[in-house]
FIRO-407840 format. One record per residue (C-alpha): x, y, z; residue number from 0; residue in three letters. Coordinates in steps of 0.05 Angstrom, whole numbers. Each point is the difference from the previous one (the first is absolute). Last residue first. Layout:
<atoms>
<<X Y Z> NUM ALA>
...
</atoms>
This chain:
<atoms>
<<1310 2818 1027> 567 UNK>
<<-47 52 -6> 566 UNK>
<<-76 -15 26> 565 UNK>
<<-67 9 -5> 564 UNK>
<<-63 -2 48> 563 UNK>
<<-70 19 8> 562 UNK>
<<-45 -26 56> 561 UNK>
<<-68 6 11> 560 UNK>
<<-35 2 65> 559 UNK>
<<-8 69 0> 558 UNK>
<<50 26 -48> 557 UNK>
<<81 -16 20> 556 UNK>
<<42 17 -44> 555 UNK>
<<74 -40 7> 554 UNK>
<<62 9 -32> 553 UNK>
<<64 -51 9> 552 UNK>
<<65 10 -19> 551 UNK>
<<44 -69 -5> 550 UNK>
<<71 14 22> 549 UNK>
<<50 -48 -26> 548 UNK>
<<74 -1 26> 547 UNK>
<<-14 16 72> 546 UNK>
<<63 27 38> 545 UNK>
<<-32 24 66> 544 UNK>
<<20 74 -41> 543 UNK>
<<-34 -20 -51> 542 UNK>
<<-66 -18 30> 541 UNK>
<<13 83 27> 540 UNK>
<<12 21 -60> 539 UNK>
<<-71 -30 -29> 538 UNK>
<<-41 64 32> 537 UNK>
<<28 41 -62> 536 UNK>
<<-52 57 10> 535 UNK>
<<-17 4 -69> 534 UNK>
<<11 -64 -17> 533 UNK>
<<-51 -31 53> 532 UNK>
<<-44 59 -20> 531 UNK>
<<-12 -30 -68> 530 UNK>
<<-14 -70 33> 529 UNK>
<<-65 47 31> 528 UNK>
<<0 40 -56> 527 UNK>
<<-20 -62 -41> 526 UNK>
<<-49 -25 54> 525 UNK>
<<-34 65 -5> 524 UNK>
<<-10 1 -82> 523 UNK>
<<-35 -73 14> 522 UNK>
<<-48 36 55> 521 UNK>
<<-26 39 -54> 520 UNK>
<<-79 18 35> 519 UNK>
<<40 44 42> 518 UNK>
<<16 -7 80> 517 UNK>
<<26 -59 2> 516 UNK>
<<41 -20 66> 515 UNK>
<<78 -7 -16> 514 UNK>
<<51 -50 17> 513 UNK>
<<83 -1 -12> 512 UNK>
<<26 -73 16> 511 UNK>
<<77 -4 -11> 510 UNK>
<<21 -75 2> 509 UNK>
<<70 -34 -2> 508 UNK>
<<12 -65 -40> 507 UNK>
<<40 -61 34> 506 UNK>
<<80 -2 -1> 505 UNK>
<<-5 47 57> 504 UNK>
<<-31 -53 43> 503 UNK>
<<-36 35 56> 502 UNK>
<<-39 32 -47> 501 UNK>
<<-16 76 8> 500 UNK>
<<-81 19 -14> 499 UNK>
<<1 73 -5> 498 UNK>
<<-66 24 17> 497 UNK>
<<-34 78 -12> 496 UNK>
<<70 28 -16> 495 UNK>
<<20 68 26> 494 UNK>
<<35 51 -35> 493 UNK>
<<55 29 -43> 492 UNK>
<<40 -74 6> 491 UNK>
<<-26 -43 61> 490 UNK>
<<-37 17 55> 489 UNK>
<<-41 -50 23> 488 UNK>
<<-75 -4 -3> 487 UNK>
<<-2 -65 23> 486 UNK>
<<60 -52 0> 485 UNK>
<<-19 -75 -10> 484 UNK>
<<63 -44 12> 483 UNK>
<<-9 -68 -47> 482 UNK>
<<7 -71 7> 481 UNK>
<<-1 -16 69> 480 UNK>
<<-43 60 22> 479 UNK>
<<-49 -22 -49> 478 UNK>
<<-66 13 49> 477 UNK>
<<20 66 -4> 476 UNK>
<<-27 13 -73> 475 UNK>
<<-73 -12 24> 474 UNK>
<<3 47 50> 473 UNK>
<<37 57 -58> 472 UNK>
<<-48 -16 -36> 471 UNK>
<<-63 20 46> 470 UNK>
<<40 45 23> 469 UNK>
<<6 37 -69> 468 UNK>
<<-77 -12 -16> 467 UNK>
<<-24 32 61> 466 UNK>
<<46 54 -11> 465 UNK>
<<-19 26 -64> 464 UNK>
<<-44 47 23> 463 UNK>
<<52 42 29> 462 UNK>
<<37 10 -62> 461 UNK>
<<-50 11 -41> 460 UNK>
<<-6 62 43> 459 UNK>
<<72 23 -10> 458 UNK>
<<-19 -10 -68> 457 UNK>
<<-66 33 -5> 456 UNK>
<<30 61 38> 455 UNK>
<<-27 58 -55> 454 UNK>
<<-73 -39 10> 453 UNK>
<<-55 -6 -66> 452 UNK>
<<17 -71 -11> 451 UNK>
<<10 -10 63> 450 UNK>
<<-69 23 33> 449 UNK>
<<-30 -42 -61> 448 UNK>
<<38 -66 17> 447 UNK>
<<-8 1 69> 446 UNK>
<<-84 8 1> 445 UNK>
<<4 -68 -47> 444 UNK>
<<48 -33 46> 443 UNK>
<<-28 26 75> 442 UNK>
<<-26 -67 19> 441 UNK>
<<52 -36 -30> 440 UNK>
<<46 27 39> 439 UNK>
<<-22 0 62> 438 UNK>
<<-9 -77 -7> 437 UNK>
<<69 -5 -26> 436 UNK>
<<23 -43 63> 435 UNK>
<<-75 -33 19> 434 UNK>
<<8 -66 -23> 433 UNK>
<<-21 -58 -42> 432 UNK>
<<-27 31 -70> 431 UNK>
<<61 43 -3> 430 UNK>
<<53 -50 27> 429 UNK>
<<-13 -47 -52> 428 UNK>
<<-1 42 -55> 427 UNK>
<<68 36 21> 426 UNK>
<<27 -65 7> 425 UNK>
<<-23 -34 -62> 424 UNK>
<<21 59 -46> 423 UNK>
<<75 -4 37> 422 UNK>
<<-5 -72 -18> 421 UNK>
<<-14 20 -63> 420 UNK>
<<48 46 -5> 419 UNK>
<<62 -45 13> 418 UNK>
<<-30 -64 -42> 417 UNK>
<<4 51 -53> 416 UNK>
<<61 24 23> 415 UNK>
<<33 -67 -3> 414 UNK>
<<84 10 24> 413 UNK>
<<0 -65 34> 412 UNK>
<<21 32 61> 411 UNK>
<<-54 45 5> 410 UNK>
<<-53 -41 -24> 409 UNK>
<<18 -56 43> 408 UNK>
<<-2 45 63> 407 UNK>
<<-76 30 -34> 406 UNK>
<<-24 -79 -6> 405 UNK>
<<29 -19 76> 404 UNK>
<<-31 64 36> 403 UNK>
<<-67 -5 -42> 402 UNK>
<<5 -79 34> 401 UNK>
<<12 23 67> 400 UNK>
<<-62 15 34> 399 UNK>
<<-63 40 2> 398 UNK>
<<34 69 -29> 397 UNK>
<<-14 51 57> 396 UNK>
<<-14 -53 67> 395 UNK>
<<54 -45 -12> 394 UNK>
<<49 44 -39> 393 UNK>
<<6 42 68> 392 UNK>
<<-1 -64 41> 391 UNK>
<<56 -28 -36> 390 UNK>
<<40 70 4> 389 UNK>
<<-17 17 58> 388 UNK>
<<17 -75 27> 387 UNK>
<<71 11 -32> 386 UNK>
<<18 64 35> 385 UNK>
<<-26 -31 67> 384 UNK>
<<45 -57 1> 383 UNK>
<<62 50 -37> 382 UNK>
<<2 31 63> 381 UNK>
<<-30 61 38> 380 UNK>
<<-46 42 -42> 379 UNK>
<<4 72 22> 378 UNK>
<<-26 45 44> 377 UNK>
<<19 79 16> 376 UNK>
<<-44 20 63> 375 UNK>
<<-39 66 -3> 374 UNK>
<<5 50 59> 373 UNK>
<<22 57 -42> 372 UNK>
<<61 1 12> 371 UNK>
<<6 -61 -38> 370 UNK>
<<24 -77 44> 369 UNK>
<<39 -53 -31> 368 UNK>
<<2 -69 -27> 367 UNK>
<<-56 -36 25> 366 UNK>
<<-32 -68 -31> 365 UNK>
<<-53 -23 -39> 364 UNK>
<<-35 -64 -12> 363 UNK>
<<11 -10 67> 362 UNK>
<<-81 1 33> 361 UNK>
<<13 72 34> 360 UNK>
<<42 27 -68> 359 UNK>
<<-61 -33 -55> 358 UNK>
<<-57 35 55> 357 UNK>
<<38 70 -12> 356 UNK>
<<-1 -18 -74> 355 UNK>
<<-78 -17 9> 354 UNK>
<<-7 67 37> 353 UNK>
<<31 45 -51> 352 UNK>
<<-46 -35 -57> 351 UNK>
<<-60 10 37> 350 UNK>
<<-37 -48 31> 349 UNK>
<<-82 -18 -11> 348 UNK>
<<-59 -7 50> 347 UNK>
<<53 12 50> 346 UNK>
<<69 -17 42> 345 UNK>
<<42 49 34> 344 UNK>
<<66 -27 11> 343 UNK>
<<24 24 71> 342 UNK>
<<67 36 18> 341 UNK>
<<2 36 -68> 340 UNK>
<<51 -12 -47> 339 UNK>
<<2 51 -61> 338 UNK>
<<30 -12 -68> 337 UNK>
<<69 7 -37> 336 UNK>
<<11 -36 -57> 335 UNK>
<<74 -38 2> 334 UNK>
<<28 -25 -67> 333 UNK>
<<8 -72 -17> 332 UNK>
<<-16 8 -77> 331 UNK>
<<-71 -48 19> 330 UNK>
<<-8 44 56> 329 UNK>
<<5 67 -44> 328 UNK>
<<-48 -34 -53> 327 UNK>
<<-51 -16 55> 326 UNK>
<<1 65 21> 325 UNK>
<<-29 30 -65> 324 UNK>
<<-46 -61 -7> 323 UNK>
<<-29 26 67> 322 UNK>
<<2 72 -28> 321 UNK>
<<-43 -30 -55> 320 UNK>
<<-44 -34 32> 319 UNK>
<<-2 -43 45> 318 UNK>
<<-68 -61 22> 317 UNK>
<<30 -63 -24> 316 UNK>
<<81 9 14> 315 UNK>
<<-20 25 66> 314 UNK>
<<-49 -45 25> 313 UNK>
<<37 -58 -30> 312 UNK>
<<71 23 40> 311 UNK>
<<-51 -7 64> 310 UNK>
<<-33 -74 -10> 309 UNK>
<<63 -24 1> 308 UNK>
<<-41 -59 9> 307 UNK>
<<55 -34 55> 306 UNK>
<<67 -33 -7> 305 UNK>
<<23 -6 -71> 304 UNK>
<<33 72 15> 303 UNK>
<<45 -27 54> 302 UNK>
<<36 -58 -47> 301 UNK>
<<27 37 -61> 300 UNK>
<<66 -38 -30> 299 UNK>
<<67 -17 16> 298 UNK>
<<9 -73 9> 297 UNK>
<<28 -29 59> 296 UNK>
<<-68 -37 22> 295 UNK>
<<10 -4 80> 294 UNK>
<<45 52 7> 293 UNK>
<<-38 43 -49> 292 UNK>
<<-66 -12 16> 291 UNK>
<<35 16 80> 290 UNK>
<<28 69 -35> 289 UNK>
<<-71 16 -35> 288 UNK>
<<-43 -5 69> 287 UNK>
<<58 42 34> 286 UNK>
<<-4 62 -48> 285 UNK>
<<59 39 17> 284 UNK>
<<3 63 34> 283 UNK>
<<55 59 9> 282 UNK>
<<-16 25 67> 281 UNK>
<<-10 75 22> 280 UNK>
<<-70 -1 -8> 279 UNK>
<<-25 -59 -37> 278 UNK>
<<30 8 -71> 277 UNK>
<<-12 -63 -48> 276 UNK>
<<56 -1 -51> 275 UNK>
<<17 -77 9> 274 UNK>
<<-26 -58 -37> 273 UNK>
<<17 -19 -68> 272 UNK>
<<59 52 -4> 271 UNK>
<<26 -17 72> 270 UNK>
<<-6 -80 -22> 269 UNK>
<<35 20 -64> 268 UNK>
<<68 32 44> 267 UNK>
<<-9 -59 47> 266 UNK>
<<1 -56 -43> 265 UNK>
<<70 -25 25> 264 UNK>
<<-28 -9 65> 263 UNK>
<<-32 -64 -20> 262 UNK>
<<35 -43 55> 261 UNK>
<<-78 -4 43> 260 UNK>
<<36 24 61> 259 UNK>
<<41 59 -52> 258 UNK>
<<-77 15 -27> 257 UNK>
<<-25 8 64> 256 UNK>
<<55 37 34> 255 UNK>
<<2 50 -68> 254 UNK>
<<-77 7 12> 253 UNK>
<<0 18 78> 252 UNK>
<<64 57 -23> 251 UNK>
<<-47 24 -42> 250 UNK>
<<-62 17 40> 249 UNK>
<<-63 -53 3> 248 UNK>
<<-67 18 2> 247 UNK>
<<-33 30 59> 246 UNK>
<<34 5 63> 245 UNK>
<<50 55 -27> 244 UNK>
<<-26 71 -12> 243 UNK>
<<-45 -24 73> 242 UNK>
<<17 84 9> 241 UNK>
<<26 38 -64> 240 UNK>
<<-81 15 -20> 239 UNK>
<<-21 10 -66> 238 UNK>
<<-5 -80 -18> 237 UNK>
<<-64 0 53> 236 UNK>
<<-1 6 75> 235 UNK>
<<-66 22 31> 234 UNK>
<<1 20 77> 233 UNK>
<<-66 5 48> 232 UNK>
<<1 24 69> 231 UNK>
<<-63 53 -2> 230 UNK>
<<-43 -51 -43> 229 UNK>
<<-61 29 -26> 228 UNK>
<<18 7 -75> 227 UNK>
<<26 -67 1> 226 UNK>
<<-57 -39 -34> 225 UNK>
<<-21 63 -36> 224 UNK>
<<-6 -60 -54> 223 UNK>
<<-3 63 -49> 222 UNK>
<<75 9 -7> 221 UNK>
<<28 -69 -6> 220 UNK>
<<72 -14 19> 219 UNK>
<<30 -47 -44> 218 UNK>
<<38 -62 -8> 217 UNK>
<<-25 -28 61> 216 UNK>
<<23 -20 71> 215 UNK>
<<-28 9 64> 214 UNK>
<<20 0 75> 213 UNK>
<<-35 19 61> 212 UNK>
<<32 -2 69> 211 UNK>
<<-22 -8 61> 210 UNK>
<<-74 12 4> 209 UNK>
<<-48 -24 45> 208 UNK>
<<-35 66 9> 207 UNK>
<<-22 0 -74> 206 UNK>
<<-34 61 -33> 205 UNK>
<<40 15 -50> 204 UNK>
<<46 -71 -26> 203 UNK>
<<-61 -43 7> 202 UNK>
<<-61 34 -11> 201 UNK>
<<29 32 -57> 200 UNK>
<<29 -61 -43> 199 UNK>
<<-75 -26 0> 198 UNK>
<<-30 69 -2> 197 UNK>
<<39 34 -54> 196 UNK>
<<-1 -72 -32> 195 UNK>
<<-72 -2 -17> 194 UNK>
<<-7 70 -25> 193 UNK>
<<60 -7 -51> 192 UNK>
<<-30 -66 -27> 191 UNK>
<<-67 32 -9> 190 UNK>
<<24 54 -41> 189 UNK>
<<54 -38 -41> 188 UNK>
<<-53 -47 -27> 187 UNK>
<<28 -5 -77> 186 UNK>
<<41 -50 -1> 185 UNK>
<<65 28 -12> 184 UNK>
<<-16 51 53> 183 UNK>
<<-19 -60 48> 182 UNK>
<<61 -41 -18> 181 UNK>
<<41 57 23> 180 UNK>
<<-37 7 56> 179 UNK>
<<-2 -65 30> 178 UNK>
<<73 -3 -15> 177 UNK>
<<5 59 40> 176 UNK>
<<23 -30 71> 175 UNK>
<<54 -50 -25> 174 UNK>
<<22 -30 67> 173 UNK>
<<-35 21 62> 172 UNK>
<<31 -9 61> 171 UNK>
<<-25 19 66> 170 UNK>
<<39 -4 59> 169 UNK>
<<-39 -3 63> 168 UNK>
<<0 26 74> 167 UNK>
<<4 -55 62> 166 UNK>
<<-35 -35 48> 165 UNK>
<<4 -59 -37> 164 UNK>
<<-75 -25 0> 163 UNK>
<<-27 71 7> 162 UNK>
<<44 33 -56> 161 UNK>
<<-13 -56 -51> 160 UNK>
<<-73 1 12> 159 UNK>
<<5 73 -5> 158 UNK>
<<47 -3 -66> 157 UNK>
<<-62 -54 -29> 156 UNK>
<<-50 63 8> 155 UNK>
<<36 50 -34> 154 UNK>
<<22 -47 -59> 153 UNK>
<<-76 -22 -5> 152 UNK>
<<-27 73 2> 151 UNK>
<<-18 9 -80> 150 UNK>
<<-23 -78 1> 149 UNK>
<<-52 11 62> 148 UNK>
<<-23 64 -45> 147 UNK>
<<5 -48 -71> 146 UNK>
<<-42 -48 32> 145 UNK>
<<23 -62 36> 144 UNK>
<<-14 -77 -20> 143 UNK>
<<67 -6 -20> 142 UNK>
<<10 -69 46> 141 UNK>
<<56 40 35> 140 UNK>
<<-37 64 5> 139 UNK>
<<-61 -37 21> 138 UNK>
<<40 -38 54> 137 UNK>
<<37 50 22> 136 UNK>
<<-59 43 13> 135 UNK>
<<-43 -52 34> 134 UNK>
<<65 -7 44> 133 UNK>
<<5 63 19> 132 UNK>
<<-73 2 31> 131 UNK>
<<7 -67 22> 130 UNK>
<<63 33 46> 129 UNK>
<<61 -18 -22> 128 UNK>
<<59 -32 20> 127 UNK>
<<6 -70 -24> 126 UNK>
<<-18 31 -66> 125 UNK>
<<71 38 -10> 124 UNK>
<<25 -74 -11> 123 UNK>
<<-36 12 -77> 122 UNK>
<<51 45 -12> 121 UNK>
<<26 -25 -66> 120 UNK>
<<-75 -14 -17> 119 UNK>
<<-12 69 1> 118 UNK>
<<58 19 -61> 117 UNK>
<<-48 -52 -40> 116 UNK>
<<-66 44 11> 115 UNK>
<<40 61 -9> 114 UNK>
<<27 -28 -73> 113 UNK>
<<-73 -28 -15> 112 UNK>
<<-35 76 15> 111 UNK>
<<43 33 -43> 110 UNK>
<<-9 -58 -54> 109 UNK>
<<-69 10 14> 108 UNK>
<<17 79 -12> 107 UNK>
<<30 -9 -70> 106 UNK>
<<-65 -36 -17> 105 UNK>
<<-48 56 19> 104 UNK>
<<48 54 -30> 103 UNK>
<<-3 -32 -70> 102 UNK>
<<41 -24 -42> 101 UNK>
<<51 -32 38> 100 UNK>
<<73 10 32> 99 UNK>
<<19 -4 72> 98 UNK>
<<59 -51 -14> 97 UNK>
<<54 35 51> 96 UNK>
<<-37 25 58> 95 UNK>
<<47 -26 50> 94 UNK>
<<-20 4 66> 93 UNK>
<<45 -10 63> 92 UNK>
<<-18 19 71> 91 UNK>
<<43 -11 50> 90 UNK>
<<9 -17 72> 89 UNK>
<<56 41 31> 88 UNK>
<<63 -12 43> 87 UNK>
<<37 -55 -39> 86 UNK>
<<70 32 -20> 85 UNK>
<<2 67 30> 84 UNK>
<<51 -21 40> 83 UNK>
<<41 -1 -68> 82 UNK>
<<-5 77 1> 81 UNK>
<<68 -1 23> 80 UNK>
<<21 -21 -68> 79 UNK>
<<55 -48 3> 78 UNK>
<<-63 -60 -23> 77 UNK>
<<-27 56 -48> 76 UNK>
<<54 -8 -49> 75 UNK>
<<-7 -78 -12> 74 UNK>
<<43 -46 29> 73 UNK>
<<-61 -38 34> 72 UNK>
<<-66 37 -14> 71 UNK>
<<-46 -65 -23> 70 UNK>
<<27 -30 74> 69 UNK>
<<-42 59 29> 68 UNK>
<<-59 -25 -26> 67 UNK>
<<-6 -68 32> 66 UNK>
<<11 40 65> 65 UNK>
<<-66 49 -17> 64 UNK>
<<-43 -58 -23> 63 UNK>
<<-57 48 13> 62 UNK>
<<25 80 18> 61 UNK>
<<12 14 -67> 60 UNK>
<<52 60 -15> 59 UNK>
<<43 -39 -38> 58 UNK>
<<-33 -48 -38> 57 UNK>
<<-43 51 -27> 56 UNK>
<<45 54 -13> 55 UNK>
<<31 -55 -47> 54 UNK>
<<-60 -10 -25> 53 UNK>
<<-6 70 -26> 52 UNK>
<<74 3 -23> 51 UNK>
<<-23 -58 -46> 50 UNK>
<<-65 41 -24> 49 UNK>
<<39 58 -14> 48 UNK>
<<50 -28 -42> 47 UNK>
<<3 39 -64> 46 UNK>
<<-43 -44 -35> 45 UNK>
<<-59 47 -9> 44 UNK>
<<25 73 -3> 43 UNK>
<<17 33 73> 42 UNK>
<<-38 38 43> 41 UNK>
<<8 -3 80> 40 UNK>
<<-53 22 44> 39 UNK>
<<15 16 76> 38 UNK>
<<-50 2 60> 37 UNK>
<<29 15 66> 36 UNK>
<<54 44 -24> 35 UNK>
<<56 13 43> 34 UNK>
<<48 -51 -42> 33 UNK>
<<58 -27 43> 32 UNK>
<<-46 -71 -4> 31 UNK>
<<-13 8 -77> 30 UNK>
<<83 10 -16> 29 UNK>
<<18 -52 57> 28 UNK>
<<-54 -45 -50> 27 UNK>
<<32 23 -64> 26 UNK>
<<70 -22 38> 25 UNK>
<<-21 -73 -24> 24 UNK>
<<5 13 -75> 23 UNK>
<<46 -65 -7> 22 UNK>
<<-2 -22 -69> 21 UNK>
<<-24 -66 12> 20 UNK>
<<25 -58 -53> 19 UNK>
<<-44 -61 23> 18 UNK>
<<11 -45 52> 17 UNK>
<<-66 -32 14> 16 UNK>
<<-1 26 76> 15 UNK>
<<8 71 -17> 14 UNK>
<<-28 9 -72> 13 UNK>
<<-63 -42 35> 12 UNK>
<<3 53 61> 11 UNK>
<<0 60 -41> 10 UNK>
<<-60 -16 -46> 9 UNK>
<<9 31 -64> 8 UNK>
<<21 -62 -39> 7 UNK>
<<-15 34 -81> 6 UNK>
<<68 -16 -18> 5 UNK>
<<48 -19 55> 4 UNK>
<<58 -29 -32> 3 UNK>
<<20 -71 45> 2 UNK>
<<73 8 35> 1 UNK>
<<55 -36 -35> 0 UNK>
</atoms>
């Protein structure tokens, strides 16, 4: 059987080494029928872009051009007419995959290292140059240029290339904002940005030896103003129906893969796992998770141990309450609605709206419908993505899984001291450690007089709860295989703050009712907390799932403190 490609992204070695291809060929009749002369494709990491890069490679360069052409042999493109444009051009291809440090003076040597390595491919050029040119090639090569030489070095090697062939070049450049991702992370966005305005700039605006210019990234980056100049300039992200299918891997690709491979019979858990992405009009898989799978076959979360996930950090560390809000409707798989913009804007500090619109460009997201109102509807794809969430979500809040284990022990095990203490633990914990009931500490003492004098204290209470609630109710989903966390559901006369339902019915049920303090009696709270349970007969609804025991739960929550009973 033919070798699984996983992380082989050069086209001619999956060629000539006999690996699975997946034959995305007509992406390059797509790219030649295409008017634009400069075209940007975003995609999230691992969706192919760096193979279908290479493959543009080998196909369009004008060295080795008849050794090429073999590589295209019953593939798509060879009954293309467009074959004859099979070895025309010389190219230029630069990856900038790997441009990560901690500074902006280091992240620019390694600039400066890829160009002085890309140099040396075309060292033949040198045989043509005047001592002028060659002085330059040789301190560009040797990386003894500075950073103005270095901003013009892809403009200056596509006139060499032009001269000595007598022809117009196709620039490639393969992961274009990893530079700038790394440099938000790092802290040296600003300088980062400047640099590659002019070093993308100089050769894709203001170049006369121009063919074609071709980029990939996951996102298209507002302030770069890389592009703002360019009169024949296209961007194609996961909005657009065109290139819907040259990125990833559609169904029908899958269910050939998995039949070649004789484990076909996993299909329907394969499209759980890893399908639900929405590119355009296509139905997408993930095609880094299918070849894990092919090669591993074992259903588990491959993509997301990938990269830093720097991005799902940023949010989960720095939201508030809305944040937490959304959060809850992702981790109940329900679409939020939020608006896509054709460039991320990136600053001193995101906003929660344009982290989520990040989370859809980099796949952590997906579409699933279009408002009137302009806004997208997004949702989380697969159970891959639903899982890291989760994992990252308990990660970052709660420090790891050990409060997770104690409190699923607890519940099964019946042990409501062991119950509220880890309940105590967490709410201590995350106090001291984050920012979620920042806000509401701050206004505790000033809070407690304007309610205790307010008609609406109640409805207020309420509302300053919250923090508290999702804070639970995060903690609660990491138990999805043992219980079904409901929030604020309704259930008898009203609405229950949690109803924990167990996946085994045999198992104990859970009605959590919580309360802030407002009086100096917080023990006379937490009894009509469990009082209103009655009241309002929230248990029907455990009884209707056919629970035998329901265990009702009352929480008060006063600063930091927590007070707790129970009826069992």
């Amino acid at each position: 059987m033919k070798k699984v490609p996983i992380a082989v992204e050069d086209f001619k070695e999956i060629i000539e080494q006999d690996y699975y291809y997946v034959d995305k060929t007509k992406f390059i009749e797509d790219i030649l029928n295409d008017g634009a002369k400069v075209k940007l494709f975003c995609r999230p990491r691992r969706f192919g872009k760096t193979l279908n890069m290479s493959t543009l490679k080998y196909f369009f360069d004008i060295k080795n051009k008849d050794e090429n052409r073999k590589l295209f042999n019953s593939l798509y493109i060879e009954n293309s007419p467009l074959i004859d444009e099979q070895g025309k051009y010389p190219v230029i291809f630069l990856s900038m995959k790997g441009i990560s440090s901690t500074n902006f003076e280091d992240a620019l040597d390694k600039i400066k290292d890829k160009i002085s390595n890309l140099y040396i491919n075309y060292s033949f050029l040198m045989e043509v140059l005047n001592e002028f040119e060659i002085d330059k090639f040789r301190d560009i090569a040797k990386g003894n240029n500075n950073t103005a030489q270095l901003e013009s070095s892809l403009l200056f090697l596509s006139k060499l290339l032009y001269n000595y062939y007598n022809q117009k070049v196709v620039v490639l450049i393969d992961e274009y904002d990893s530079p700038i991702m790394n440099a938000y992370e790092k802290g040296y966005y600003n300088e980062m940005r400047d640099f590659l305005k002019a070093f993308y700039g100089d050769v894709l605006k203001t170049n006369d030896y121009l063919q074609m210019g071709v980029l990939t990234g996951i996102i298209r980056v507002a302030q770069a103003g890389i592009f703002s100049d360019l009169n024949n300039f296209i961007s194609y992200t996961t909005l657009n129906d065109e290139y819907s299918d040259s990125f990833g891997l559609v169904e029908d690709e899958v269910k050939a893969m998995l039949d070649y491979y004789k484990i076909g019979y996993e299909m329907l858990e394969v499209k759980k796992w890893y399908d639900g992405y929405s590119f355009g009009k296509d139905d997408i898989y993930n095609p880094w998770s299918i070849l894990n799978f092919v090669q591993f076959k074992v259903l588990k979360s491959y993509w997301i141990n990938t990269s830093s996930n720097f991005m799902i950090r940023e949010l989960l560390e720095h939201t508030g309450e809305e944040g937490l809000k959304t959060l809850e409707k992702i981790f109940n798989q329900e679409e939020i609605a939020v608006r896509i913009t054709e460039n991320v804007r990136f600053g001193n500090n995101l906003s929660a709206s344009e982290v989520w619109e990040l989370m859809l460009y980099s796949g952590y997201l997906t579409i699933n419908g279009k408002l009137d109102d302009g806004r997208y509807l997004v949702r989380i794809p697969n159970m891959e993505i639903m899982n890291f969430f989760k994992d990252e979500f308990l990660t970052i809040v709660f420090g790891n899984y050990d409060k997770v284990d104690r409190l699923r022990d607890a519940l099964r095990d019946k042990n409501i001291e062991q119950l509220n203490k880890s309940i105590e633990e967490l709410v201590l914990y995350t106090m001291s450690s984050h920012d979620i009931t920042k806000e509401v500490q701050d206004l505790d003492k000033n809070l407690r007089l304007y309610l205790n004098n307010h008609s609406r204290s109640k409805e207020l209470l309420d509302y300053w709860k919250n923090p508290y609630h999702m804070l639970l109710l995060g903690f609660f989903y990491a138990l999805d295989g043992y219980y079904l966390p409901k929030s604020n559901m309704e259930a008898g006369y009203g609405r229950a703050d949690i109803i924990l339902f167990p996946k085994d019915k045999t198992k104990a049920g859970y009605i959590l009712e919580l309360k802030r303090a407002y009086t100096k009696n917080p023990e006379k709270e937490v009894e009509k907390a469990l009082q209103q349970i009655d009241e309002n007969k929230y248990y029907v609804e455990l009884e209707r799932y056919g629970v035998k025991e329901i265990i009702k739960l009352g929480y008060v929550f006063d600063g930091k403190k927590v007070i707790a009973s129970y009826v069992q």
